[in-house]
Phi, psi and omega in degrees: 000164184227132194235182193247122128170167214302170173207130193231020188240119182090218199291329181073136191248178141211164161179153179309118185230152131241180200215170191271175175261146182079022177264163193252170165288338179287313188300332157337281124001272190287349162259337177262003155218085208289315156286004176257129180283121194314326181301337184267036173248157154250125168225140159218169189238118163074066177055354184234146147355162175198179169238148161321318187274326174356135173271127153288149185246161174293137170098352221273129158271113156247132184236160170244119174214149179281145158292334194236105169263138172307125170080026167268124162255167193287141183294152210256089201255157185241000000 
């Protein structure tokens, strides 16, 4: 089946995939960031929150974006 996603980590892509039925947000997860950890992330499907265990549905948004950018420092209050 084939679902949308976006990926916002780095230059950020979106693009048209498939995935096998009965892949989760985690099987998901561990193949297109494979070195990333889920906690530094916010991912949702179709716009709202999601869980680990999610079933992808066909047609399905998923984006991933980090919480955390590399080499940002905290802002500097005066």
């Amino acid at each position: 089946m084939q679902i949308l996603f976006i990926n916002n980590d780095g230059a950020g892509f979106a693009d048209q995939i498939d995935v096998a039925d009965g892949t989760t947000i985690s099987d998901l997860f561990r193949q297109r960031l494979p070195h990333g950890r889920p906690q530094d992330y916010l991912i949702r499907v179709n716009r709202q929150p999601t869980t680990a265990d999610a079933v992808l549905q066909p047609a399905d948004r998923v984006s991933v974006t980090p919480t955390k950018i590399e080499g940002a420092r905290p802002r500097q209050h005066n």
